[in-house]
PyMOL Python script that loads the backbone (N, CA, C, O; Angstrom):
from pymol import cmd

cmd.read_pdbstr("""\
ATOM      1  N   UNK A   1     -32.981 -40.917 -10.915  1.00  0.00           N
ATOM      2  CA  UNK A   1     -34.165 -41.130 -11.709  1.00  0.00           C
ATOM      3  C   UNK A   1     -35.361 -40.358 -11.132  1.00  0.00           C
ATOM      4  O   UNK A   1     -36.245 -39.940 -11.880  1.00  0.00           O
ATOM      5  N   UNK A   2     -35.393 -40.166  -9.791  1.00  0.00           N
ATOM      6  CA  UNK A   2     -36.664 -39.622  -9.022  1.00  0.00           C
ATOM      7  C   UNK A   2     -36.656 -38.019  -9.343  1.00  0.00           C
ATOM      8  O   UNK A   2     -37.672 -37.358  -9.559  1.00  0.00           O
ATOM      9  N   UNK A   3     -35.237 -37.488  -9.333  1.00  0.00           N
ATOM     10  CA  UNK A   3     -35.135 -36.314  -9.746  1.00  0.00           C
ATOM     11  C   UNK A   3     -35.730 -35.641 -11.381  1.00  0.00           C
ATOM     12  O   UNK A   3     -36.456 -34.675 -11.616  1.00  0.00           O
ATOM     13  N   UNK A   4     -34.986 -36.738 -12.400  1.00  0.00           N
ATOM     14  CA  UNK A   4     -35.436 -36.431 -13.578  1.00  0.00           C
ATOM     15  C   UNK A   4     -36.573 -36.365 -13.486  1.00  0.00           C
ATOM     16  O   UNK A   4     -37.069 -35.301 -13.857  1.00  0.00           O
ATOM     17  N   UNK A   5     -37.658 -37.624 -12.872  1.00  0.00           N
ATOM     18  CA  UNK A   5     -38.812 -37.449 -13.139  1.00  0.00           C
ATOM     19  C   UNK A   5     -39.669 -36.147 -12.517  1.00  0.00           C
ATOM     20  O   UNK A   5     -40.747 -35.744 -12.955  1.00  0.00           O
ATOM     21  N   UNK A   6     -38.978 -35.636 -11.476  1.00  0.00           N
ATOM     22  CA  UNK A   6     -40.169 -34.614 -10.654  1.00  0.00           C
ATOM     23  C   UNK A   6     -39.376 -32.909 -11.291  1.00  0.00           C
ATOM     24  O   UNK A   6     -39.836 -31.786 -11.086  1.00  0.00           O
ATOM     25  N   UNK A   7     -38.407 -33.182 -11.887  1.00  0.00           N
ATOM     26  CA  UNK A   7     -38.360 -31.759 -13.075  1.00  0.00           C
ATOM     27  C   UNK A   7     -38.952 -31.911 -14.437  1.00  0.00           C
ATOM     28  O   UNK A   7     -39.471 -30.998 -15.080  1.00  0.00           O
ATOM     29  N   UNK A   8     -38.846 -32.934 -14.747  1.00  0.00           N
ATOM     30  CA  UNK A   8     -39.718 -33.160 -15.796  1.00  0.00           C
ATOM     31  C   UNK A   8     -41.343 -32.782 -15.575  1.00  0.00           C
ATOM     32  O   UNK A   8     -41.984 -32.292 -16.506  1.00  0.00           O
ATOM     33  N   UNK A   9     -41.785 -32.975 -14.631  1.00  0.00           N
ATOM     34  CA  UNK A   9     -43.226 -32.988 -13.791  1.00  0.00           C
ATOM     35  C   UNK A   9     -43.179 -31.516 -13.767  1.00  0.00           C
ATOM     36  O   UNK A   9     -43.937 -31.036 -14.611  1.00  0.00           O
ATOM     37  N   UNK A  10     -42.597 -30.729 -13.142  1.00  0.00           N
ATOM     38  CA  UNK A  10     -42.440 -29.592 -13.016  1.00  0.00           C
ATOM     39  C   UNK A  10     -42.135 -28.463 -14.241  1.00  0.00           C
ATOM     40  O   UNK A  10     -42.576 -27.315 -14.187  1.00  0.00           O
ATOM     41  N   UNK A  11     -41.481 -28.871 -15.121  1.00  0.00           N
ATOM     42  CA  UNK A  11     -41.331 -28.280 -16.666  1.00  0.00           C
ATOM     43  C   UNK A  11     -42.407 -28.473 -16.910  1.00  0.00           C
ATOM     44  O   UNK A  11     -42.886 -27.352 -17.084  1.00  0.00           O
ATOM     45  N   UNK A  12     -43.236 -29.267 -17.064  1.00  0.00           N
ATOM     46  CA  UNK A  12     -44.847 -29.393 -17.889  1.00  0.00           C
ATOM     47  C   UNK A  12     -45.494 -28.399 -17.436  1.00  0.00           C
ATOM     48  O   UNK A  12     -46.099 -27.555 -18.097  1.00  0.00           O
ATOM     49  N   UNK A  13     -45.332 -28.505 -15.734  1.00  0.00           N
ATOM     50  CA  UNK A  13     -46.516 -27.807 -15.135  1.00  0.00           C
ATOM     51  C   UNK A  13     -46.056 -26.325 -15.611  1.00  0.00           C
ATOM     52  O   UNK A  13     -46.851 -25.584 -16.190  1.00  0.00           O
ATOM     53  N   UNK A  14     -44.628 -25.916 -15.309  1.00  0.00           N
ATOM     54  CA  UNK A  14     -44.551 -24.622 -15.844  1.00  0.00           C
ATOM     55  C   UNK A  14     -44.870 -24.092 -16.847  1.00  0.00           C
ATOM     56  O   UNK A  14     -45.520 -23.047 -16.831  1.00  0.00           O
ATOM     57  N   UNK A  15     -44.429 -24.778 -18.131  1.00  0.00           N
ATOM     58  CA  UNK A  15     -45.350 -24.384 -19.422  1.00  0.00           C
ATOM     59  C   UNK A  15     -47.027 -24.270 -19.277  1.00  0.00           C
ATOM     60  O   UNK A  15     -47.780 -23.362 -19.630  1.00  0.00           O
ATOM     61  N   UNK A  16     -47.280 -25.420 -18.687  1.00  0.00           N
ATOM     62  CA  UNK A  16     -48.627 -25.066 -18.872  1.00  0.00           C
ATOM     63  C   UNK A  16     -49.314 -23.730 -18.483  1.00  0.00           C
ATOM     64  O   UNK A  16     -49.979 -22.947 -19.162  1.00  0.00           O
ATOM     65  N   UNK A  17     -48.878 -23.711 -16.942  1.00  0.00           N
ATOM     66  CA  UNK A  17     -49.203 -22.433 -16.637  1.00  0.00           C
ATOM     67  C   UNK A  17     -48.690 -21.409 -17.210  1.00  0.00           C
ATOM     68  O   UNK A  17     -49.559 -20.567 -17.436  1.00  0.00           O
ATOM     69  N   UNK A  18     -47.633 -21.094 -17.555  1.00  0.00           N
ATOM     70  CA  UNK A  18     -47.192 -19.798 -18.673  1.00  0.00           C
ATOM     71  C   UNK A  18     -48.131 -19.456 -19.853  1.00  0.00           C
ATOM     72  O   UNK A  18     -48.532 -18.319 -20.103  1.00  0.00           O
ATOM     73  N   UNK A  19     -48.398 -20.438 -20.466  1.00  0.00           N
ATOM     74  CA  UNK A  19     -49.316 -20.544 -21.606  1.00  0.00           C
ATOM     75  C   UNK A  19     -50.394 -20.437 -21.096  1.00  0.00           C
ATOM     76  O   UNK A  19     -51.007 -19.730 -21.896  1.00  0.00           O
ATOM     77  N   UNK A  20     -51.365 -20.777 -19.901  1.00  0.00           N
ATOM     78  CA  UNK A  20     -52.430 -20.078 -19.553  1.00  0.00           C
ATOM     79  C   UNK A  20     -52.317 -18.332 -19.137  1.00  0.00           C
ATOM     80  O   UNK A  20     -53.031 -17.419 -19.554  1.00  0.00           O
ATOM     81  N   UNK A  21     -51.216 -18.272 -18.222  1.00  0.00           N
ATOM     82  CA  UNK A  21     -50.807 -16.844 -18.118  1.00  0.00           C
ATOM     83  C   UNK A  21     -51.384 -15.564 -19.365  1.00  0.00           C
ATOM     84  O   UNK A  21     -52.239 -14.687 -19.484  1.00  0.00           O
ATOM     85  N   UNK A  22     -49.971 -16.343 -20.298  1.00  0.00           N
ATOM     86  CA  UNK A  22     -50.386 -15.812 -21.450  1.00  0.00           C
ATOM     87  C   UNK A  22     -51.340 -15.805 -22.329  1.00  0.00           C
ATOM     88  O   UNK A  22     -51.632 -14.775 -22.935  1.00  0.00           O
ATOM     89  N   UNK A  23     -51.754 -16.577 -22.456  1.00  0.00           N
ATOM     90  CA  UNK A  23     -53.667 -16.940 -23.164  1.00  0.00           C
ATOM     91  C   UNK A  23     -54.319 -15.826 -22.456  1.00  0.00           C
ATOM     92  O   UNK A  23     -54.747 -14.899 -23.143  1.00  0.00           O
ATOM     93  N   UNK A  24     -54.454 -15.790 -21.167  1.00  0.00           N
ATOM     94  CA  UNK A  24     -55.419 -14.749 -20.344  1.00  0.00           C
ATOM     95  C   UNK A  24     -55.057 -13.773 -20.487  1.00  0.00           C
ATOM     96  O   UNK A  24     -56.080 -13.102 -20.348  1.00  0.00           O
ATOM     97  N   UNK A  25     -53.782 -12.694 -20.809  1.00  0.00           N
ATOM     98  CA  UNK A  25     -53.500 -11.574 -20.408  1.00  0.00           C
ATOM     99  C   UNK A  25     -53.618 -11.282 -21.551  1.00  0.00           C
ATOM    100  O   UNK A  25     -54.098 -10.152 -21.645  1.00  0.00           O
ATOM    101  N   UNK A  26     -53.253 -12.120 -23.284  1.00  0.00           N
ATOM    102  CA  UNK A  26     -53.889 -11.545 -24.092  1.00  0.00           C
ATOM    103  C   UNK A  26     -55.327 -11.465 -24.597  1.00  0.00           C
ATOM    104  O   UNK A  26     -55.668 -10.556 -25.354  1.00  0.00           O
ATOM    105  N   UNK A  27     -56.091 -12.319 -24.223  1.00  0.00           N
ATOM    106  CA  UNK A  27     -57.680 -12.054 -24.216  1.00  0.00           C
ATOM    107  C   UNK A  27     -57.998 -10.898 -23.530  1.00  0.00           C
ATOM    108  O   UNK A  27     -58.551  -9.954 -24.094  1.00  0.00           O
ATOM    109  N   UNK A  28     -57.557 -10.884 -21.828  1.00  0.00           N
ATOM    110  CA  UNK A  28     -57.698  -9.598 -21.074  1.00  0.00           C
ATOM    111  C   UNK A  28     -57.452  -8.095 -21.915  1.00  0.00           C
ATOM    112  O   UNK A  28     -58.323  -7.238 -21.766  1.00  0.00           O
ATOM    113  N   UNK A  29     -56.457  -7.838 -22.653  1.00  0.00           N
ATOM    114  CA  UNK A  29     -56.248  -6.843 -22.977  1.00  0.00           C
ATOM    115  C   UNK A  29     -57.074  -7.005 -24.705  1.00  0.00           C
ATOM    116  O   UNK A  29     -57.878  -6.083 -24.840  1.00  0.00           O
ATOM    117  N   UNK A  30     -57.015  -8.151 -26.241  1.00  0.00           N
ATOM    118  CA  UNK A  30     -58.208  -7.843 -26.738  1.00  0.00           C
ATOM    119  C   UNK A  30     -59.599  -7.587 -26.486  1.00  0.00           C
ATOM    120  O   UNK A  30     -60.392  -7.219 -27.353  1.00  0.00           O
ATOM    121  N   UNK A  31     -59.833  -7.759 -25.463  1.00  0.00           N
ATOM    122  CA  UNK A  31     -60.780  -7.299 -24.689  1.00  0.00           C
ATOM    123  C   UNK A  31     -61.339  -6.203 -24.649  1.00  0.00           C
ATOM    124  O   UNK A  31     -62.125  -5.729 -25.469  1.00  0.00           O
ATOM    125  N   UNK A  32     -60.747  -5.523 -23.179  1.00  0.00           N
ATOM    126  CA  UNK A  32     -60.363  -4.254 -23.429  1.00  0.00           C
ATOM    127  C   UNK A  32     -59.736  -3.323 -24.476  1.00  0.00           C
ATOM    128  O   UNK A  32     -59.571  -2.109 -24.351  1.00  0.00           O
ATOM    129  N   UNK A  33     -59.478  -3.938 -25.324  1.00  0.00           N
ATOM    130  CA  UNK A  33     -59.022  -2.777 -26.408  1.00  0.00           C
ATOM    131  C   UNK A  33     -59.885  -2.927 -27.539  1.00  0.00           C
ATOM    132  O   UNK A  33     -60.424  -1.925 -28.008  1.00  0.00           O
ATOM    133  N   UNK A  34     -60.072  -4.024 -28.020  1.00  0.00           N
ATOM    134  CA  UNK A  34     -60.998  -4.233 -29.585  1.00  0.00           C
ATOM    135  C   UNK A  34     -62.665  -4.670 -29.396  1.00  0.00           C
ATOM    136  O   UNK A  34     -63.524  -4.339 -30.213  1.00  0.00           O
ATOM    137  N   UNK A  35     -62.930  -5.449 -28.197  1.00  0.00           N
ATOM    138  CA  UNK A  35     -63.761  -5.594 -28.453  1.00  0.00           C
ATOM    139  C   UNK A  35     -64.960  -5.017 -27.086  1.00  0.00           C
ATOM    140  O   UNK A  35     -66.174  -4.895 -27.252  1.00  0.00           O
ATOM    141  N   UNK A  36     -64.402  -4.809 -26.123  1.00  0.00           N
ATOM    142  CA  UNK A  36     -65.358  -4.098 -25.222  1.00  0.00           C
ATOM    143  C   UNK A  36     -65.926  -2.948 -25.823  1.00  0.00           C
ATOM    144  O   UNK A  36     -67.127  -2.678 -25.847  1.00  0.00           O
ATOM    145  N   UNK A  37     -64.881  -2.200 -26.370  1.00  0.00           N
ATOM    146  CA  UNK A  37     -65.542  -0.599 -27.243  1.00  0.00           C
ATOM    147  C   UNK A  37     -66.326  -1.059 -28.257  1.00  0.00           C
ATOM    148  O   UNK A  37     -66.358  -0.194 -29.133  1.00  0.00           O
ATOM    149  N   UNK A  38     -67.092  -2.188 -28.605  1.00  0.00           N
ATOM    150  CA  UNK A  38     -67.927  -2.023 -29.617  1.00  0.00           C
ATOM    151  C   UNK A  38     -69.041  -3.229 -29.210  1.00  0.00           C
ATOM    152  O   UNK A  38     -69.671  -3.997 -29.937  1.00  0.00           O
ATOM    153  N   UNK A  39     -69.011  -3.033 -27.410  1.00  0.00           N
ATOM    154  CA  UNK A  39     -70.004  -3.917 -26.813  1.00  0.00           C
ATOM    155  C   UNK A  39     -69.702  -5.278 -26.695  1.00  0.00           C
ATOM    156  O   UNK A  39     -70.109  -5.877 -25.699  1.00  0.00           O
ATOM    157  N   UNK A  40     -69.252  -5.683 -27.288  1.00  0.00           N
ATOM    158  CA  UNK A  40     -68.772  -7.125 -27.505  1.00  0.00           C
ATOM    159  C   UNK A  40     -67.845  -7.745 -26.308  1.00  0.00           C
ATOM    160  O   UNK A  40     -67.395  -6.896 -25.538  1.00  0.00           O
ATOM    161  N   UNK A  41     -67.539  -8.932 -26.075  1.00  0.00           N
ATOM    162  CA  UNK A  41     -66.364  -9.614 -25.377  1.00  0.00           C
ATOM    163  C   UNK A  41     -66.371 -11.207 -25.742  1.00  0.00           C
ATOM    164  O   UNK A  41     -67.170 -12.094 -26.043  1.00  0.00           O
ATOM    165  N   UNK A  42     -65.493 -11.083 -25.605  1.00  0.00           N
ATOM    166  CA  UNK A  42     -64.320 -12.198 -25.881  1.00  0.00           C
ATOM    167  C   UNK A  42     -63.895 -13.511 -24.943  1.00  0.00           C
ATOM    168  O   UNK A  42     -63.040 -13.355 -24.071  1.00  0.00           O
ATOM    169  N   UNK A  43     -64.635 -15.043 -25.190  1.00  0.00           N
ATOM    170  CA  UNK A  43     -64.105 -16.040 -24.071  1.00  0.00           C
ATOM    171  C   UNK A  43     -64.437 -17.156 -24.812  1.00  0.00           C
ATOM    172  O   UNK A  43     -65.502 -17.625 -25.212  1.00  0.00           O
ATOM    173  N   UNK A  44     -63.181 -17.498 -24.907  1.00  0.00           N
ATOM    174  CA  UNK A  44     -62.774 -18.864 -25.407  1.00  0.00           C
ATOM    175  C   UNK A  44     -63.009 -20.020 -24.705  1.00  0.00           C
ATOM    176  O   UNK A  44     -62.336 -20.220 -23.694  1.00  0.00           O
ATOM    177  N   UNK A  45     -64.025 -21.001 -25.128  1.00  0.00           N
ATOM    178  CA  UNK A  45     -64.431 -22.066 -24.232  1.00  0.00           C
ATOM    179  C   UNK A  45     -63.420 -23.533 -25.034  1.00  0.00           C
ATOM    180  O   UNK A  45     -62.647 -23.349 -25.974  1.00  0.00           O
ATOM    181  N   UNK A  46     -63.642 -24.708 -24.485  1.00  0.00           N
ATOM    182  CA  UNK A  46     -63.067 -26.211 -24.875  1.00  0.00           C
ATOM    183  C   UNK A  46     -64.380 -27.526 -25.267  1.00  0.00           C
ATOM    184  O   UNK A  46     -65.158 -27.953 -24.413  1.00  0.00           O
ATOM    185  N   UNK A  47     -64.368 -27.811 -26.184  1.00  0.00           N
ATOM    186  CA  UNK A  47     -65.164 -28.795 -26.332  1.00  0.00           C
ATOM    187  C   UNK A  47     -64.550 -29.775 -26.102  1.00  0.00           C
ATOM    188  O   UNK A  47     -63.381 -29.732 -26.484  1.00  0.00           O
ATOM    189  N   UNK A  48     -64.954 -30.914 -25.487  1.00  0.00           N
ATOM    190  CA  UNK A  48     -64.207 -32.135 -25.257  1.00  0.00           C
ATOM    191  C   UNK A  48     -65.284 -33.752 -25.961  1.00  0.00           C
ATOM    192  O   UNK A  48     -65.421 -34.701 -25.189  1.00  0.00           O
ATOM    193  N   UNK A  49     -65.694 -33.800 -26.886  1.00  0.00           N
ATOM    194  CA  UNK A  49     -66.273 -34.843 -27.422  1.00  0.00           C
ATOM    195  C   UNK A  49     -66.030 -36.213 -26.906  1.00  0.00           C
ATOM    196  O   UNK A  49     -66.935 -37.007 -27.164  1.00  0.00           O
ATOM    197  N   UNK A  50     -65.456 -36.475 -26.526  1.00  0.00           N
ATOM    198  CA  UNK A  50     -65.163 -37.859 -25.452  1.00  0.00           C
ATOM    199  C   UNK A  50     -65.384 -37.913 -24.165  1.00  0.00           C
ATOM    200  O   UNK A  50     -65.137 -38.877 -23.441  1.00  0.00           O
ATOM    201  N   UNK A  51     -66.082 -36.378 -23.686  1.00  0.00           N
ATOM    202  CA  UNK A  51     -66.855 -36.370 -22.467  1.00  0.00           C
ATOM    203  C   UNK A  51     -68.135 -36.755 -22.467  1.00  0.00           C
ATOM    204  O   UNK A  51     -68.813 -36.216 -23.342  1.00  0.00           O
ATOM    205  N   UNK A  52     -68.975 -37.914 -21.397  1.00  0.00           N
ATOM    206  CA  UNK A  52     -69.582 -38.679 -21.229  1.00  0.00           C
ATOM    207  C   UNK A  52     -71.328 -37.497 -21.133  1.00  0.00           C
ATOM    208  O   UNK A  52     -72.458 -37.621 -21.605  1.00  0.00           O
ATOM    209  N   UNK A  53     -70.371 -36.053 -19.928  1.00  0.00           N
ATOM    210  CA  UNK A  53     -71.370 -35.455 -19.500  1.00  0.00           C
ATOM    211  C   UNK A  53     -71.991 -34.715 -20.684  1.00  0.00           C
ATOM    212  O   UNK A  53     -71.249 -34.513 -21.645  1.00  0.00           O
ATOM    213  N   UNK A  54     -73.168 -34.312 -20.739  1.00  0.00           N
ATOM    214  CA  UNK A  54     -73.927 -33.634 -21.433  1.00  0.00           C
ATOM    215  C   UNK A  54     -74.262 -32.303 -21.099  1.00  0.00           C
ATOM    216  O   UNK A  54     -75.113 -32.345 -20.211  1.00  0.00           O
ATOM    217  N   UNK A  55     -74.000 -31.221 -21.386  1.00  0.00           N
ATOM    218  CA  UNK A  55     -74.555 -29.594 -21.500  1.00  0.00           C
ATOM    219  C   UNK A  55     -75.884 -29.505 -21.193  1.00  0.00           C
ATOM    220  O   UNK A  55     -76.770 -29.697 -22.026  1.00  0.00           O
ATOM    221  N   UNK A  56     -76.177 -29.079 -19.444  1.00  0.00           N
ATOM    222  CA  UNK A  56     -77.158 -28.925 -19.281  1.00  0.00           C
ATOM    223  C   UNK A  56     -77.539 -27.037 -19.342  1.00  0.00           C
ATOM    224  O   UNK A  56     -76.594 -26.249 -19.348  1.00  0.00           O
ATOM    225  N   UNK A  57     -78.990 -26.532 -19.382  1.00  0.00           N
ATOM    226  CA  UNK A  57     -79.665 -25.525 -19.334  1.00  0.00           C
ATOM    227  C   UNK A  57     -78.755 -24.894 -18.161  1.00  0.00           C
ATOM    228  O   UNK A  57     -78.222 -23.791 -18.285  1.00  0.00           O
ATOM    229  N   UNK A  58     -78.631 -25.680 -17.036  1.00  0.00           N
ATOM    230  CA  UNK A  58     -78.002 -24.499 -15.936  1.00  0.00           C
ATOM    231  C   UNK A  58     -76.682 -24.101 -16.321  1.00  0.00           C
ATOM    232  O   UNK A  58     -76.466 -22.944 -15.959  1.00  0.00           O
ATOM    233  N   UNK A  59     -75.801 -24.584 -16.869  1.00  0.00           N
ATOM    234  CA  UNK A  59     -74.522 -24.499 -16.907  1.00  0.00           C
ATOM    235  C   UNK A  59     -74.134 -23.330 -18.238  1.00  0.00           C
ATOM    236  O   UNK A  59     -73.070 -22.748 -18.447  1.00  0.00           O
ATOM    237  N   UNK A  60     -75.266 -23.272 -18.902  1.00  0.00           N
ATOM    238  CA  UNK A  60     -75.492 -22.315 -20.337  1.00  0.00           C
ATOM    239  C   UNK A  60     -75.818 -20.734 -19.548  1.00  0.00           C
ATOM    240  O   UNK A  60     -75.358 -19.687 -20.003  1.00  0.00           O
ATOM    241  N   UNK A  61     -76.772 -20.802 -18.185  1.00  0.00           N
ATOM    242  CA  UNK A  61     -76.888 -19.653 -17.813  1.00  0.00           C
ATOM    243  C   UNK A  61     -76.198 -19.303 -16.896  1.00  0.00           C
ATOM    244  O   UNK A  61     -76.316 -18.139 -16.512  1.00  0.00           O
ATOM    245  N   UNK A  62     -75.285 -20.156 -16.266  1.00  0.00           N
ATOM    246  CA  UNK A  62     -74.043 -19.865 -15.582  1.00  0.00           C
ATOM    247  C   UNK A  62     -73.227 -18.605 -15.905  1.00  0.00           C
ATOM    248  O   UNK A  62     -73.000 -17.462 -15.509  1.00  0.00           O
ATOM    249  N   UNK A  63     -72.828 -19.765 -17.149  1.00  0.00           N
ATOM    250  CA  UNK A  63     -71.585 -18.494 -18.250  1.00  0.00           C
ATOM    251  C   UNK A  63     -72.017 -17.276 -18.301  1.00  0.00           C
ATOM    252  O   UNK A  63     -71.309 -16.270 -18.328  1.00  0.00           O
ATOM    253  N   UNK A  64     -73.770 -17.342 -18.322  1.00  0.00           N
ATOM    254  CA  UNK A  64     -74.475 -16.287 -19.410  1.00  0.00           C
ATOM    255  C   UNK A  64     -74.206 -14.722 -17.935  1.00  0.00           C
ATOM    256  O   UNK A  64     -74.020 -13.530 -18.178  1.00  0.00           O
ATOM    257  N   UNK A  65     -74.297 -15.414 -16.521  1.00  0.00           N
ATOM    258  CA  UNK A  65     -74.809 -14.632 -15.851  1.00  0.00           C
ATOM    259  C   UNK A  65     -72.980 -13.767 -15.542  1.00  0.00           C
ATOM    260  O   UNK A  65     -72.732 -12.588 -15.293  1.00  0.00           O
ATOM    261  N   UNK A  66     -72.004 -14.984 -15.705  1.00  0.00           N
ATOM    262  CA  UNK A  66     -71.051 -14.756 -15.253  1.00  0.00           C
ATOM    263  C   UNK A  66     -70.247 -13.350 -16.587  1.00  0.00           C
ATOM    264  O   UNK A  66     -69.299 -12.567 -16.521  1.00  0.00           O
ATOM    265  N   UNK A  67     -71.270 -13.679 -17.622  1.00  0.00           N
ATOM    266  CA  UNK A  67     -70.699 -12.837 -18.367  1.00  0.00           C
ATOM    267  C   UNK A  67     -71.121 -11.489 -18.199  1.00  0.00           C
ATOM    268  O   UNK A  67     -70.555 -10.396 -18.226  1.00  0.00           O
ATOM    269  N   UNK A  68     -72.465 -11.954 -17.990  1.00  0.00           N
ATOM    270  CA  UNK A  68     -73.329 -10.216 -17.875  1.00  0.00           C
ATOM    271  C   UNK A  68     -72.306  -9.291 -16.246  1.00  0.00           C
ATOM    272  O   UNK A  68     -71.836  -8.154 -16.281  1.00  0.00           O
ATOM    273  N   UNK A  69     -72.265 -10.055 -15.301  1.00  0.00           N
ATOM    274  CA  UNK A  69     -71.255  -9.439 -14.048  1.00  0.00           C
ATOM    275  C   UNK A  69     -69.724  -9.197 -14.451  1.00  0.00           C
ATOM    276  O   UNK A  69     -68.878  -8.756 -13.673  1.00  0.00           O
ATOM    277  N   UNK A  70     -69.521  -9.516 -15.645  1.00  0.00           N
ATOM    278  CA  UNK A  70     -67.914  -9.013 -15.851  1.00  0.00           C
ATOM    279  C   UNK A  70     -68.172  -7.859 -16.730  1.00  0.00           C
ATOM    280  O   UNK A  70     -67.551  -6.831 -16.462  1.00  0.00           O
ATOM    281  N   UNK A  71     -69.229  -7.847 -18.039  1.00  0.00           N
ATOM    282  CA  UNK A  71     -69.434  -6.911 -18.419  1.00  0.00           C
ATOM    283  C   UNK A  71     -69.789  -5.406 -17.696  1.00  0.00           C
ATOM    284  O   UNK A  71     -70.480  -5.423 -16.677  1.00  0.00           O
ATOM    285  N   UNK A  72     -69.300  -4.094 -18.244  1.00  0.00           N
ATOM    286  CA  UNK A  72     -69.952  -2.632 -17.248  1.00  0.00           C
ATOM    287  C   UNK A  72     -71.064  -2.638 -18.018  1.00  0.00           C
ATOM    288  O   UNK A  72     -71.829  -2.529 -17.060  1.00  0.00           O
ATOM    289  N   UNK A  73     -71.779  -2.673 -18.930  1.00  0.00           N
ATOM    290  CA  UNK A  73     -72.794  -2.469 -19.821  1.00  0.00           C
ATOM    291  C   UNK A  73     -73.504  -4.188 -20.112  1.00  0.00           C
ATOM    292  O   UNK A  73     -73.410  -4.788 -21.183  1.00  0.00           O
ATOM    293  N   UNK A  74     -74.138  -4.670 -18.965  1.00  0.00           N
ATOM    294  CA  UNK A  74     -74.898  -5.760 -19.619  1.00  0.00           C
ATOM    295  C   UNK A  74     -75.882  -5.738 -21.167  1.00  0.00           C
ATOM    296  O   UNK A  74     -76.061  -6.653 -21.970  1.00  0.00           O
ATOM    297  N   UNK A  75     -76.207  -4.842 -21.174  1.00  0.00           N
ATOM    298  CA  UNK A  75     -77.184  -5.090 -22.489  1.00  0.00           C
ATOM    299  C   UNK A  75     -76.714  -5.245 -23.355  1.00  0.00           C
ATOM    300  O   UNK A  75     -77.361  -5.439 -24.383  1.00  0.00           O
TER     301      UNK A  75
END
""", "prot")
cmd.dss("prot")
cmd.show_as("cartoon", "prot")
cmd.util.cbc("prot")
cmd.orient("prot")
């Protein structure tokens, strides 16, 4: 029983991470291919409505700054 349960544990985790894998490497490359050449980029965020915390000002210019340092062309 201890076994089933810790491959079972382990199948989840693998999917999950595969599917992040893959989520990232295809954003990474629409990215780079469709939408960097026309200034633009691409990042998929999560809303979670049953979270208690609230969206503060710092956390908006977080993203904002983290985006402008991934971008080669901030403006």
């Amino acid at each position: 029983m201890a076994i089933s349960t810790a491959m079972s544990i382990g199948a989840r985790s693998a999917i999950e991470v595969q599917g992040r894998y893959k989520t990232n490497t295809y954003l990474d490359q629409a990215n780079e291919q469709l939408f960097n050449p026309r200034n633009l980029h691409c990042v998929i965020m999560t809303f979670k409505p049953e979270s208690s915390r609230d969206v503060v000002e710092g956390d908006v210019n977080a993203t904002k700054e983290a985006l402008v340092k991934s971008m080669d062309t901030p403006q």
